[in-house]
Structures are given as C-alpha cells and as structure tokens.
C-alpha atoms as a printed R data frame, in Angstrom:
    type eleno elety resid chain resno       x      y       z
1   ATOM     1    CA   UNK     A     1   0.000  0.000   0.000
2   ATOM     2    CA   UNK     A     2   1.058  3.209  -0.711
3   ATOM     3    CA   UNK     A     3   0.253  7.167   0.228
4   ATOM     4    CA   UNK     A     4   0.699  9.336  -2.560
5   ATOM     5    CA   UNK     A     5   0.512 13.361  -1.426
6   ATOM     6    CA   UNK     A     6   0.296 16.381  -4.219
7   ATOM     7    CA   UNK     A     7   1.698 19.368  -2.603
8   ATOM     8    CA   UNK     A     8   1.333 22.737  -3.956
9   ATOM     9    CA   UNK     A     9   2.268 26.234  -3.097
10  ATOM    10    CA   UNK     A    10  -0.054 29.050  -4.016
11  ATOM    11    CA   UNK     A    11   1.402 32.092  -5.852
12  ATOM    12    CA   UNK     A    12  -0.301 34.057  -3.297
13  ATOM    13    CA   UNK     A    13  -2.216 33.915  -0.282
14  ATOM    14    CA   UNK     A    14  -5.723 34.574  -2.145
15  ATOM    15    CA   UNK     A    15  -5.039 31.830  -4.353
16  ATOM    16    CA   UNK     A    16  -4.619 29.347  -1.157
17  ATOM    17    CA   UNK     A    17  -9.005 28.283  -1.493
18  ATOM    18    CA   UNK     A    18  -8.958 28.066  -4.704
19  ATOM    19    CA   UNK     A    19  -6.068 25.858  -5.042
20  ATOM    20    CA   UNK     A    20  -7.993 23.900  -2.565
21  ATOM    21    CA   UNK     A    21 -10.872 23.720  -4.418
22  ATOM    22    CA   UNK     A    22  -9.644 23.302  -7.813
23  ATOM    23    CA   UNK     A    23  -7.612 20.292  -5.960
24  ATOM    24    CA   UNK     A    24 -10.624 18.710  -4.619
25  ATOM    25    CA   UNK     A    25 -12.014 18.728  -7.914
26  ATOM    26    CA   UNK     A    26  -9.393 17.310  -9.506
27  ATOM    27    CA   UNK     A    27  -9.531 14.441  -6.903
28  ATOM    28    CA   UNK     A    28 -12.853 14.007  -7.350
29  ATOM    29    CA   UNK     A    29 -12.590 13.286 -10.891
30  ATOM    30    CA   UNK     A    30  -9.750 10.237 -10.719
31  ATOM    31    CA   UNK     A    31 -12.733  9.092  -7.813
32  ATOM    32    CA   UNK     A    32 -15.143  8.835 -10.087
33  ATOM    33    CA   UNK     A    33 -12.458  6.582 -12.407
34  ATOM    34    CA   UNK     A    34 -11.660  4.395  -9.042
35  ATOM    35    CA   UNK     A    35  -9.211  6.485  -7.426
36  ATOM    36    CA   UNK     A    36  -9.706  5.600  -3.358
37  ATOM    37    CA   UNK     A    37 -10.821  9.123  -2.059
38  ATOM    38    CA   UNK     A    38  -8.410 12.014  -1.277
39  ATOM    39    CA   UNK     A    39  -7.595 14.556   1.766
40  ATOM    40    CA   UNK     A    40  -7.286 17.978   0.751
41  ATOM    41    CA   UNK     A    41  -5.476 20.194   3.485
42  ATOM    42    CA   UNK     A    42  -4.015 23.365   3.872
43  ATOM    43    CA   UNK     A    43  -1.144 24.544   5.840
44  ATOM    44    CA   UNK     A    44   0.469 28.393   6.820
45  ATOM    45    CA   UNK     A    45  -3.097 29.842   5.943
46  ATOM    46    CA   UNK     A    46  -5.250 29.604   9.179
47  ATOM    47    CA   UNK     A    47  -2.580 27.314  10.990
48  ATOM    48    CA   UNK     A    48   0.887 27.480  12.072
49  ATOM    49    CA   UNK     A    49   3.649 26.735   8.832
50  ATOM    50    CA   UNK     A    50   6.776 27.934   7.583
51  ATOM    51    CA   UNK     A    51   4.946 28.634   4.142
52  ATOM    52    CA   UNK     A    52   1.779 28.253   2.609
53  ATOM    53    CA   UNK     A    53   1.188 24.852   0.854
54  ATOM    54    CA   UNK     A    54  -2.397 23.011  -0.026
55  ATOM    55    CA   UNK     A    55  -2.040 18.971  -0.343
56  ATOM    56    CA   UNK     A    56  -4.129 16.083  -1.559
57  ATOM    57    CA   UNK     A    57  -3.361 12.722  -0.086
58  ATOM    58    CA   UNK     A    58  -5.023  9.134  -0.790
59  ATOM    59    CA   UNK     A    59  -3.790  5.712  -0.982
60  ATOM    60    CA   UNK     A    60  -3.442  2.779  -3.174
61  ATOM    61    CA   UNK     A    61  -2.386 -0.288  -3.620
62  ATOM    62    CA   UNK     A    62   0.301  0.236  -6.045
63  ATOM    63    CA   UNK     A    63   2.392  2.643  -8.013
64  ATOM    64    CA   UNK     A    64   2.190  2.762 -11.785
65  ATOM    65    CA   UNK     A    65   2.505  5.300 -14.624
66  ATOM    66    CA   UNK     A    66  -0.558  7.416 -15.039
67  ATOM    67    CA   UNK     A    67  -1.292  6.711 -18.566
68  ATOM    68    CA   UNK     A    68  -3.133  9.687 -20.171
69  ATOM    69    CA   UNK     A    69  -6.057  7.147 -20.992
70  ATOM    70    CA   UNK     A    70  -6.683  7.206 -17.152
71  ATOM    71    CA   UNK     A    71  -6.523 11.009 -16.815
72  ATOM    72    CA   UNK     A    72 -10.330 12.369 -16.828
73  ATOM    73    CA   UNK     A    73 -10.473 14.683 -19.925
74  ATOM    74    CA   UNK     A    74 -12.007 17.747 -17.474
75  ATOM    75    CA   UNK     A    75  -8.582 17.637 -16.109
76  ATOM    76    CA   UNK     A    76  -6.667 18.041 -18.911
77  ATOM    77    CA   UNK     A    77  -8.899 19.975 -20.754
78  ATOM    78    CA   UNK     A    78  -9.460 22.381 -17.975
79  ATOM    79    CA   UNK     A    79  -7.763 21.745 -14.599
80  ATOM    80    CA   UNK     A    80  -4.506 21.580 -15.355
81  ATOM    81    CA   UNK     A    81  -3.994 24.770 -16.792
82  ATOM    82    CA   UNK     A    82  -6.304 26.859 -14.176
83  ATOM    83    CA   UNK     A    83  -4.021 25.131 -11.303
84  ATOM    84    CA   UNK     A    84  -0.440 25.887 -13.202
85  ATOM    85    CA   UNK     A    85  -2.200 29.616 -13.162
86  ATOM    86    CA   UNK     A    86  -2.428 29.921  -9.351
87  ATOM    87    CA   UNK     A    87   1.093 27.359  -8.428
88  ATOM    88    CA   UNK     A    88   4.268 28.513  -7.882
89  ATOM    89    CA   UNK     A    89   4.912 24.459  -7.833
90  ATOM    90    CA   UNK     A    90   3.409 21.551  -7.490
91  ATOM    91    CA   UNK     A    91   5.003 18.103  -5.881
92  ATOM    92    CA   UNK     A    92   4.043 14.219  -5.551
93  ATOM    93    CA   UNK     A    93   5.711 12.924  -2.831
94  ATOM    94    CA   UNK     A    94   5.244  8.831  -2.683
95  ATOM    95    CA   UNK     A    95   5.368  6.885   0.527
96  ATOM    96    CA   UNK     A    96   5.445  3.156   0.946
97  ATOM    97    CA   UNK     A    97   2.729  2.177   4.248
98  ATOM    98    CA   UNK     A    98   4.287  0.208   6.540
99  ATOM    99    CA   UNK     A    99   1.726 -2.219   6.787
100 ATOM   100    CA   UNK     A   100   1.979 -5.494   8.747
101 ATOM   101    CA   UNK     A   101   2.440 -7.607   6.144
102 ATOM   102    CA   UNK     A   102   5.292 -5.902   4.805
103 ATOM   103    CA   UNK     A   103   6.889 -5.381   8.444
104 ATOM   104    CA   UNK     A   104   6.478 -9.209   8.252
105 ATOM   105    CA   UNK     A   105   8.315 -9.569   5.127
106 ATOM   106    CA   UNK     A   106  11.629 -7.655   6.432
107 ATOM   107    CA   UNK     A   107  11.019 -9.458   9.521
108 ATOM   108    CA   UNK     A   108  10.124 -6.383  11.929
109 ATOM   109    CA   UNK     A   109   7.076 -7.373  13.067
C-alpha cells in the first residue's frame, strides 16, 4: 500500500481556497475513475507553517505510470492549466505504508 501526497504552493495567499478547491475537484474526478478518495489540506493559511502549501493525499495499492487514458479529460482539458495559473509548484511525494504484512516480510514485526 502506498500514500501518494500532491503538494502545492499558491502564488499568493488569495489563491490558497482556490487551489484547494480546484484540488478537490481534480480528486474528485480520478474518484469517479476508481481512485480511493483524497484529503485535501491546507497549511500556513489559518494554521501554524513555515509557508503556505495546499495537499491532496489518498492511498493505493500500487504505483504505476498514469497513462493519459486514465486522466479524466475535465482535467486536462481544464484543470490543469487553471491550477499551473495559481502554483508557484506543485510536488508528488510517494510513501510506501508500513503495513503489517510488509513489516512481516523484512522481519520487523
């Protein structure tokens, strides 16, 4: 099992929500396709941070390439551009869960 997280950094502290939003759209699309559902969160805004960052963050069972076939079209028709608009950058970060089974299988558990 893995967590995948999407971090990006608003160009500006306006844009923070709407990065949120567009990002919770965007999640909700690949949802619709099967995609287990997503956490969107903000940090620096409302909350204590060193910067301002909004994140999505699901998991799966497995990392593979995300063929455009599996892309919904409203993202890359629509939601990809509007988000480069209000990101100064935008991150996947890729964890693997240390699940039992696993800690089993190096023999940690």
């Amino acid at each position: 099992m893995f967590r995948i997280r999407r971090i990006c950094k608003p160009n500006s502290r306006p844009d923070t929500w709407k990065v949120a939003g567009l990002l919770k759209r965007i999640c909700a699309a690949y949802e619709e396709k099967g995609r287990s559902p997503a956490t969107i969160y903000v940090s620096g805004f409302g909350t204590p941070g060193a910067e301002l960052t909004v994140c999505a963050e699901w998991d799966q069972p497995s990392i593979e390439a995300n063929l455009k076939s599996n892309v919904p079209d409203i993202i890359t028709s629509k939601y990809s551009a509007e988000l480069g608009s209000l990101v100064a950058s935008n991150n996947i970060e890729f964890y693997e869960i240390a699940t039992t089974e696993k800690l089993k299988l190096w023999g940690e558990a």
